[in-house]
C-alpha positions as CSV (number, residue, x, y, z in Angstrom):
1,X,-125.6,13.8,32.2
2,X,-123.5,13.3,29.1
3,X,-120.5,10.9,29.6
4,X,-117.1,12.4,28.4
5,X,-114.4,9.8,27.3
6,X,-112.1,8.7,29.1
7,X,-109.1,11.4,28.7
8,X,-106.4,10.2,31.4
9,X,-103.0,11.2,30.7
10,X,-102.2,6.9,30.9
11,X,-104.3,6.2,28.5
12,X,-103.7,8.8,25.8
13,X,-100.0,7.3,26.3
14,X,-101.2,3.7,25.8
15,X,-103.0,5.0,22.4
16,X,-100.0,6.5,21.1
17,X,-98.0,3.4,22.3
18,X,-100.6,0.7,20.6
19,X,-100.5,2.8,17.0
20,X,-96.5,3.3,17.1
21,X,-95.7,-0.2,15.5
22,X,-98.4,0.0,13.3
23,X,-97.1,3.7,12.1
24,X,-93.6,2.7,11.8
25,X,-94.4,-0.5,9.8
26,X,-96.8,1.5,7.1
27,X,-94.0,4.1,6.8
28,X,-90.9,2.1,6.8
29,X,-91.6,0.3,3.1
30,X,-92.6,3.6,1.2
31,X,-89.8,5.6,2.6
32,X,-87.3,2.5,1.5
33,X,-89.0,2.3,-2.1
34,X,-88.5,6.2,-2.5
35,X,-84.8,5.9,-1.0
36,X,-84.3,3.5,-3.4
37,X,-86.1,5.4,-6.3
38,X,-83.8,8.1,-5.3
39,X,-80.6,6.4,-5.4
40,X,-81.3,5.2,-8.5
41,X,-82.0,7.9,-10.1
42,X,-78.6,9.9,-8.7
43,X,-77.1,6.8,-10.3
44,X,-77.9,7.1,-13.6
45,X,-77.2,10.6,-13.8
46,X,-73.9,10.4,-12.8
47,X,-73.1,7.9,-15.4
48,X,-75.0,9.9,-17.7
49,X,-77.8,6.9,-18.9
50,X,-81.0,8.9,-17.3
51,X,-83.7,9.3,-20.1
52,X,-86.7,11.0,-19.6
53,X,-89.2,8.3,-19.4
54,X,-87.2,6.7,-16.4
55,X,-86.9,10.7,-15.0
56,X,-90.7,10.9,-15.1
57,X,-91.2,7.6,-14.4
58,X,-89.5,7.2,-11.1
59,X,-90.7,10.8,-10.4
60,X,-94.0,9.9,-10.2
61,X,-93.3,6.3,-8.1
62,X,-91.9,9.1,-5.7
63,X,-95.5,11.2,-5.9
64,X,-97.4,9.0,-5.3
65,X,-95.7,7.2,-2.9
66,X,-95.3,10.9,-0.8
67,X,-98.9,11.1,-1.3
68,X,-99.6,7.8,0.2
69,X,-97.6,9.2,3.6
70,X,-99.5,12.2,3.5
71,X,-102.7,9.8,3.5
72,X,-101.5,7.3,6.1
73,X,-100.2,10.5,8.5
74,X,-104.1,11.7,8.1
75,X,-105.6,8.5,8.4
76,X,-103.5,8.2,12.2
77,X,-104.7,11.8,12.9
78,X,-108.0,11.7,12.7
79,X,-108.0,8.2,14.5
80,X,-106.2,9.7,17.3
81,X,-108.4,12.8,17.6
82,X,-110.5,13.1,20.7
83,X,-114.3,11.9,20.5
84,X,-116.3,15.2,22.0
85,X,-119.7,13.4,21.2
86,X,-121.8,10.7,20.9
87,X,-122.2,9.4,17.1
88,X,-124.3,6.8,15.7
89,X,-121.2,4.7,13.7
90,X,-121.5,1.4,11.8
91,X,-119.8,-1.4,13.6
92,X,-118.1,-3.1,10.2
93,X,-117.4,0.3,8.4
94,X,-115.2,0.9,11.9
95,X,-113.7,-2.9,12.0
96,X,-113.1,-2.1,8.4
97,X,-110.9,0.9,9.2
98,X,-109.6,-0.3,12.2
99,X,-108.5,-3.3,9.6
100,X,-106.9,-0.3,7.2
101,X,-104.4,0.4,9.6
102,X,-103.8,-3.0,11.6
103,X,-104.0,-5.5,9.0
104,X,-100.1,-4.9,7.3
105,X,-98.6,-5.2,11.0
106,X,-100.4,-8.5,10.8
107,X,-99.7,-9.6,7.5
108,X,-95.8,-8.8,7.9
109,X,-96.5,-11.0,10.6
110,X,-97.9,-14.1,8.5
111,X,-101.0,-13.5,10.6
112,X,-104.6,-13.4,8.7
113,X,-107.6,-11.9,9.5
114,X,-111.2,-13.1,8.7
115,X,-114.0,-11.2,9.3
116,X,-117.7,-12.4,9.4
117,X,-120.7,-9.7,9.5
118,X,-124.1,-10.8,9.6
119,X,-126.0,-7.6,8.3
120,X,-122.8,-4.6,7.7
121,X,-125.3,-2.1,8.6
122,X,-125.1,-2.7,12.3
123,X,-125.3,0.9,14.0
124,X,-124.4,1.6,17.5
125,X,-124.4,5.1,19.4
126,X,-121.3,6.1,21.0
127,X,-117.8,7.5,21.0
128,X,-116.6,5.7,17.7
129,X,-113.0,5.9,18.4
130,X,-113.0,4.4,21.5
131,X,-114.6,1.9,20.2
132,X,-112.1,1.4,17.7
133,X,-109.3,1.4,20.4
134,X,-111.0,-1.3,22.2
135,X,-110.8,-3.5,18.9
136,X,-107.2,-2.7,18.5
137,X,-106.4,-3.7,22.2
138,X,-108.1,-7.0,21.6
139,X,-106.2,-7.5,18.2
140,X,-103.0,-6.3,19.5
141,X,-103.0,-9.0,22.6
142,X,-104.6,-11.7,19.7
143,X,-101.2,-11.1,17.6
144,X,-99.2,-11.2,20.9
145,X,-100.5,-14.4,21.6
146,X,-100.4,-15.7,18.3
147,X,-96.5,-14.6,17.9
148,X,-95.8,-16.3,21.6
149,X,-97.7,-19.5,20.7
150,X,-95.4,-20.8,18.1
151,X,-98.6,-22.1,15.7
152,X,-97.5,-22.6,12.3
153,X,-101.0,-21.2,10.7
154,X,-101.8,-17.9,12.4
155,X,-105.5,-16.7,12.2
156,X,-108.0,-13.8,13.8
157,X,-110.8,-14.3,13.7
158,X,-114.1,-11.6,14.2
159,X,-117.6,-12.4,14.2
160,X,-120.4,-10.0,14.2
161,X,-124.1,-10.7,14.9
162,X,-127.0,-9.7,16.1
163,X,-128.7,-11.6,19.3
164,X,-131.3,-10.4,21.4
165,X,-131.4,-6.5,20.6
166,X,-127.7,-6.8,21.5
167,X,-124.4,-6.4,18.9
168,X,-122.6,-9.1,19.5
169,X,-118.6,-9.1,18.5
170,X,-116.3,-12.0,19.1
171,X,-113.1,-12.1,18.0
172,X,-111.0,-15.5,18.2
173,X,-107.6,-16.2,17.9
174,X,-105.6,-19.3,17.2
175,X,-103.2,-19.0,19.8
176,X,-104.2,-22.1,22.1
177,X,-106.1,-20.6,24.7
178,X,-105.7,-18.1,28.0
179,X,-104.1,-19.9,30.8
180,X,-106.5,-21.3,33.7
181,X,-104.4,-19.4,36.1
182,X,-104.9,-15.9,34.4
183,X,-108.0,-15.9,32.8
184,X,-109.7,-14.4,36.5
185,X,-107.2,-11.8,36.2
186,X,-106.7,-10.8,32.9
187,X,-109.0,-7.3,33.5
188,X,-107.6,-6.7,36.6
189,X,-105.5,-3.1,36.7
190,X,-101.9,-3.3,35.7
191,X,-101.9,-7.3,35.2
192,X,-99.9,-8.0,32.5
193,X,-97.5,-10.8,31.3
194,X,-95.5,-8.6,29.0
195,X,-93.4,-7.2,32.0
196,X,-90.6,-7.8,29.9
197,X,-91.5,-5.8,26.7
198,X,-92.7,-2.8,28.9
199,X,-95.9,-4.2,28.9
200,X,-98.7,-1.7,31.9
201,X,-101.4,-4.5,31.9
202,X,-104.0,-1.8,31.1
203,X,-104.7,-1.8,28.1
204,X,-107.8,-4.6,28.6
205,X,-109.2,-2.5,32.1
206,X,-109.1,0.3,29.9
207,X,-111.4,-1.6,27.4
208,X,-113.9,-3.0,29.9
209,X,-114.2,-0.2,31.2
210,X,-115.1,1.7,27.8
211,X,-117.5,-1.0,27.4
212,X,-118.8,-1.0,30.5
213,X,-119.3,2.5,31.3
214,X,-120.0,3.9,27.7
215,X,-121.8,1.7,25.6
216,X,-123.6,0.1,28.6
217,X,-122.4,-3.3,27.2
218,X,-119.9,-6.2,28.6
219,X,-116.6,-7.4,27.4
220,X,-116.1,-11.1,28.4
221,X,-113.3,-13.7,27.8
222,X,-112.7,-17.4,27.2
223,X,-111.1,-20.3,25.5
224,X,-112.9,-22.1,23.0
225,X,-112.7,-24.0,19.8
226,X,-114.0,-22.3,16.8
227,X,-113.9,-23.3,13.2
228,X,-113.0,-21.1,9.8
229,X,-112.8,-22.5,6.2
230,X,-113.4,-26.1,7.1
231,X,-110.5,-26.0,10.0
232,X,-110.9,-26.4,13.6
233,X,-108.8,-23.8,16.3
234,X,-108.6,-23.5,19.8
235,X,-107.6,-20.2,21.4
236,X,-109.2,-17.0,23.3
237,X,-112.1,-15.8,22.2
238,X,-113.2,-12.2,23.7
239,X,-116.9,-11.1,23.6
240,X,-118.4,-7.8,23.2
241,X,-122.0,-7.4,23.6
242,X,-123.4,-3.9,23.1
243,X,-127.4,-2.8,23.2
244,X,-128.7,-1.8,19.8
245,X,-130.5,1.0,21.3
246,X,-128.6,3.0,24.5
């Protein structure tokens, strides 16, 4: 029997809820620069210096900029639509996209990511967009940590390999590691430690189970050292191992 994805009212809501910062922070700079581009062009022709290269000129910064909404808006839409089928996807073309729309959230956050694929043709059969919101739930709780943690040099880092027939995915974070205490808990329903921030604690059950139940695979957790351009970290480190051929 074909699986359907997951479709529960809860989870479309934590979807929209992970992709609102990220949406906000891609739109706020544009929509400044053509406020600005705006205002300054009102300006000019009210003290009568506009000439038509600057016209054209800021007319265009304004284009394109409009046109790089447009794109962003379609970008979000098409992430967000439904998966009706099974697809065989690329795992680094997806982290590559997922990266497209997560990666200037991070960066206005001074946090970097680095990304490691042994062989970037890596295919895997499945619902591709779930996929991808299990890699934003992980990377979303990475910059949490991160931001909480107080290290002076923030770094993600994701790892993908090939081991026993399997794809392998680790991603890593510099954050200083998952607290004894929680780490049993951290995939239980509705545990959370953002209680404060509105935080439902589902967003990791929601991506075990995904992993679990769709791709026949296992998402695991654990603190480890790992190193990245000569430098040695210590933080969380969350495992996804899928089976090449399901």
């Amino acid at each position: 029997m074909e699986i359907t994805p997951h479709n529960t009212q809860e989870e479309k809501l934590l979807m929209l809820g992970g992709m609102f910062e990220n949406i906000i922070h891609q739109f706020k700079q544009p929509l400044n620069a053509i406020n600005a581009e705006a205002t300054g062009l009102k300006f000019q022709k009210e003290v009568g210096m506009m000439d038509d290269e600057t016209f054209i000129t800021s007319l265009d910064n304004i284009i394109n900029r409009t046109i790089y909404l447009s794109d962003t808006i379609d970008d979000f839409r098409d992430f967000l639509k439904e998966d009706k089928i099974k697809v065989i996807f690329k795992i680094a073309q997806n982290i590559r996209q997922i990266e497209s729309i997560i990666e200037p959230l991070l960066k206005a956050k001074g946090i970097i990511i680095y990304k490691n694929f042994s062989n970037n043709d890596l295919e895997c059969y499945g619902f591709g967009r779930e996929f991808s919101q299990v890699i934003i739930n992980i990377l979303n709780n990475a910059k949490d940590a991160i931001l909480t943690s107080g290290v002076d040099e923030k770094v993600i880092k994701i790892d993908v390999s090939e081991e026993n027939n399997n794809i392998k995915i680790e991603i890593y974070d510099n954050a200083g590691g998952i607290p004894e205490d929680i780490m049993p808990r951290i995939f239980n329903p509705h545990f959370t430690t953002k209680e404060e921030t509105g935080g439902t604690g589902i967003g990791l059950t929601m991506s075990k189970n995904i992993i679990e139940e769709h791709f026949k695979g296992s998402l695991l957790a654990k603190n480890t050292q790992f190193e990245l351009n000569q430098n040695s970290y210590y933080g969380a480190c969350f495992t996804i191992i899928i089976p090449k051929n399901i």
